[in-house]
N, C-alpha and C positions, 0 to 999 in steps of 0.2 A: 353827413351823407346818409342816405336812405336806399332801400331795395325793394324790387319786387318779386314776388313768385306766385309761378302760375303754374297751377297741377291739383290733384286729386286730391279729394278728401274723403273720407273712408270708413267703414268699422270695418274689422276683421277679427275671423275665428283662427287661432293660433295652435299647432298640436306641436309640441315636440318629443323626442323619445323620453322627457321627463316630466310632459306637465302640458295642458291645455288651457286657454284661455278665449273666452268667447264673447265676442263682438266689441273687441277694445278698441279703441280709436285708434284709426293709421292713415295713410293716405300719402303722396311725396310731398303735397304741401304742409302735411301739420307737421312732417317728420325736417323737412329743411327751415321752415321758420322756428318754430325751437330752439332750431341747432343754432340758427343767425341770429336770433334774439340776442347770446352770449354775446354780440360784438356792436349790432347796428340796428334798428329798430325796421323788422320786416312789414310790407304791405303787400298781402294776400289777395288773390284772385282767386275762387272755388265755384264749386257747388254743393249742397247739403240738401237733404231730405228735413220732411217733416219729425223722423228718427234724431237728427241732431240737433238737441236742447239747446236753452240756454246756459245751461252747467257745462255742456261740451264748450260752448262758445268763449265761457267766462275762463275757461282753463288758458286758453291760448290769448284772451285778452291781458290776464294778469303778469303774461310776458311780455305785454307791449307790443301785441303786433295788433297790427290795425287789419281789421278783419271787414272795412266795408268794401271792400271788392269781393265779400261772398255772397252768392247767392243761396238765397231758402227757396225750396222750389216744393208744390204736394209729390210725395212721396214718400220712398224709403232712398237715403241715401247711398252709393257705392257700398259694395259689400264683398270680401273675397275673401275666403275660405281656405287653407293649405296645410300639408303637414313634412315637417322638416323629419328628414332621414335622421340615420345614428350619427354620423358626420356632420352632419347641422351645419352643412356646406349646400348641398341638393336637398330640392322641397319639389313634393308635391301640392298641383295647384287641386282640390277638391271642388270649390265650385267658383265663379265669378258671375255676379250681380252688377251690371251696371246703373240701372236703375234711372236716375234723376242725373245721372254724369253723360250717360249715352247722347244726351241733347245738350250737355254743355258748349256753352256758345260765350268765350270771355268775354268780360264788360267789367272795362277800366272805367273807373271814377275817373272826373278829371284833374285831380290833384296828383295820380298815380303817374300820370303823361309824362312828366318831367323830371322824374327820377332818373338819375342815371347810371342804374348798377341791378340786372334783370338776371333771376333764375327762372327759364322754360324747364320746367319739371317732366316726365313722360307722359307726353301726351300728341296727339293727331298734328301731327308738321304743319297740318291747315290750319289749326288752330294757333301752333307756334307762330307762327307766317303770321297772322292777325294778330296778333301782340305785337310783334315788329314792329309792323304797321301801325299799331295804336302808339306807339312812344315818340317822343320825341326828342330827348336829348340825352340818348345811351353816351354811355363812357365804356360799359363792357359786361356785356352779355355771357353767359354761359348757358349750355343745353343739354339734355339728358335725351335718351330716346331707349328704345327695345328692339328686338329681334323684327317684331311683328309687323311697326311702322317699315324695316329695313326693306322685309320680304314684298310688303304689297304699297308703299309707298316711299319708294326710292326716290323718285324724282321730287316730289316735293321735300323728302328731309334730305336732299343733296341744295335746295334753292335756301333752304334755313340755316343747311352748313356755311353758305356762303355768306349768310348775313354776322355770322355771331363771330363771338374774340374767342370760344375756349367752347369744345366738346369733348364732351364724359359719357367714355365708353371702356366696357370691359374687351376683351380678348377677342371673345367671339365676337361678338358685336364687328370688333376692326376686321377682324377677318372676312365675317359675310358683309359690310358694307363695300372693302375694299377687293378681295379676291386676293390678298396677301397672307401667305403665311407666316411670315414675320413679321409679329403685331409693330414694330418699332419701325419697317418699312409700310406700312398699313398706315401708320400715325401719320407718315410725313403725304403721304397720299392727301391724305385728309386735309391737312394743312394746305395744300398746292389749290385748295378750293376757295380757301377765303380764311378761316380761325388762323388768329396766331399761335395758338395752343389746341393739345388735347391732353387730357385727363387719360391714363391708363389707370382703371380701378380693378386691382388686385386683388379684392375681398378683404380675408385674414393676412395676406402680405405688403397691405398696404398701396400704394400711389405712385403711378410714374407723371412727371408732367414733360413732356416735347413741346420746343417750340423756339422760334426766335433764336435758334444756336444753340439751344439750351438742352440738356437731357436733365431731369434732375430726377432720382427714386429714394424713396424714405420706407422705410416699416412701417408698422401698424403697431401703437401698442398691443404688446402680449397677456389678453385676458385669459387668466385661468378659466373663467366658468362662463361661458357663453349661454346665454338663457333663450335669448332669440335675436337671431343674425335680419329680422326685417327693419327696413328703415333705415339699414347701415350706410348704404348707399348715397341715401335722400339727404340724411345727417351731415355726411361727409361733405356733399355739393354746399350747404346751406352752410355750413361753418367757413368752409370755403370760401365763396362770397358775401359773406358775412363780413369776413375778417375783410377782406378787399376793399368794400364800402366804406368800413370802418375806416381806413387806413387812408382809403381817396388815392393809392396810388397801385401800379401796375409793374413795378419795374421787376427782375428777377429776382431779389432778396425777398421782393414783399411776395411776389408767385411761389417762393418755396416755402415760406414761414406759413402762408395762407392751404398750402397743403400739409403741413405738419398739426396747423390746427385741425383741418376737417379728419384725418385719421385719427386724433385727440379725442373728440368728440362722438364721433362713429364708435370709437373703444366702450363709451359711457351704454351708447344704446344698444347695444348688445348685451349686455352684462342684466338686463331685463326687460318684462314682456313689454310689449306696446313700446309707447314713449315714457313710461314711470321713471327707465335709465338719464330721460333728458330731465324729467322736472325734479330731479335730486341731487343735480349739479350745479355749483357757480362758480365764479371767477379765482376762486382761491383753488379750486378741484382741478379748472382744466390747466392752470399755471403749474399747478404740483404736475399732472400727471406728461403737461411736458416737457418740462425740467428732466422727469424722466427717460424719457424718448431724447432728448440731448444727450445725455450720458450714453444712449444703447449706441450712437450713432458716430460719438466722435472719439476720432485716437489718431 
């Protein structure tokens, strides 16, 4: 099996209260292919500036993702700027650059049509909504979105909830989508629209998944030294369906091992700046480190 994903590509300036780092490559698509590489061979949908080489390129090639669903367009690519607090929980945002992303318009190859395992990364429900549209033979979709889309495009990321199997949202998020303040009544809100699932992402506490009768919540591995908490997110989604692809099946045992990987995974990227935490791992690292996470979790 195979997947796709559709979202941003990126440089970013990183500050944290121990270290900065400037214009390293980010974005939710380089941060969730990565992560899905570890399981199933990702196809990419972007856009990039005349700023991303082919050295950037070849980086995410050498993990097997198929990168002709991105576009090079004249410019500078997506650019965003931020500096995380002492808690390196809350960040601030310094500047956002959209640059050559502001006009992104996806354009599937048509080899990508018939895939049937699609991560919508954050990005314009119109745009999600036109990925929908371009596929043809989904097995199961998941979606990511923000505050932003919630505030000023409701009604279209309500017609996208309806299309997809699984949406990934934090707290807030449930809460200003739904008007619930009990995210776990919020979730099933959500569900009553169309997903059979949603994603509670917890940050550093890890992952709830609701759905189909199911409540299931896991921790997060516990990193001692958090270096930089960007990407965590993206990581998690792409390990996620990654592992799903991989597997070809949906049922609850594969939904809950599919969330213990993508918190697996998310553990690694944090632990350093940019994606350096994802291209220093493989198959033997994320087996150790959830071997680990089985022992925190059973008695």
């Amino acid at each position: 099996m195979s997947l796709v994903i559709v979202g941003s590509m990126a440089f970013d300036t990183i500050e944290t209260p121990f270290a900065k780092r400037e214009r390293v490559i980010g974005g939710a698509c380089v941060y969730a292919s990565l992560a899905a590489s570890n399981f199933d061979r990702p196809h990419i949908v972007g856009v990039v500036g005349d700023d991303f080489t082919g050295a950037h390129m070849n980086i995410l090639k050498d993990h097997k993702i198929d990168t002709d669903g991105v576009k090079k367009s004249p410019g500078k690519s997506f650019f965003w700027a931020g500096k995380y607090n002492q808690d390196m929980k809350t960040r601030e945002t310094i500047t956002t650059e959209l640059n050559v992303f502001e006009k992104f318009e996806p354009e599937l190859p048509e080899k990508y049509r018939d895939i049937p395992y699609l991560f919508l990364a954050n990005i314009d429900p119109a745009l999600q909504m036109k990925v929908l549209n371009s596929m043809r033979k989904l097995k199961f979709t998941i979606c990511d979105t923000m505050d932003l889309w919630i505030n000023i495009k409701k009604a279209g990321l309500t017609e996208v909830f309806k299309r997809v199997d699984c949406v990934v949202l934090n707290d807030e998020e449930i809460r200003l989508f739904t008007g619930k303040d009990n995210v776990l009544h919020g979730a099933k809100e959500i569900q009553k629209l169309g997903p059979k699932y949603v994603i509670i992402k917890k940050g550093e506490h890890g992952a709830c998944l609701s759905g189909q009768g199911m409540y299931f919540s896991l921790p997060s591995f516990p990193v001692e030294n958090v270096v930089d908490p960007t990407g965590a997110g993206d990581s998690f989604a792409g390990a996620f369906i990654g592992y799903i692809a991989k597997s070809g099946k949906t049922d609850p045992a594969t939904m809950k091992k599919a969330i213990a990987y993508g918190n697996t995974v998310a553990s690694f990227t944090v632990e350093d700046f940019s994606i350096d935490g994802l291209l220093k791992i493989g198959p033997k690292d994320i087996d150790n480190r959830m071997a680990e996470i089985k022992k925190m979790v059973t008695f």
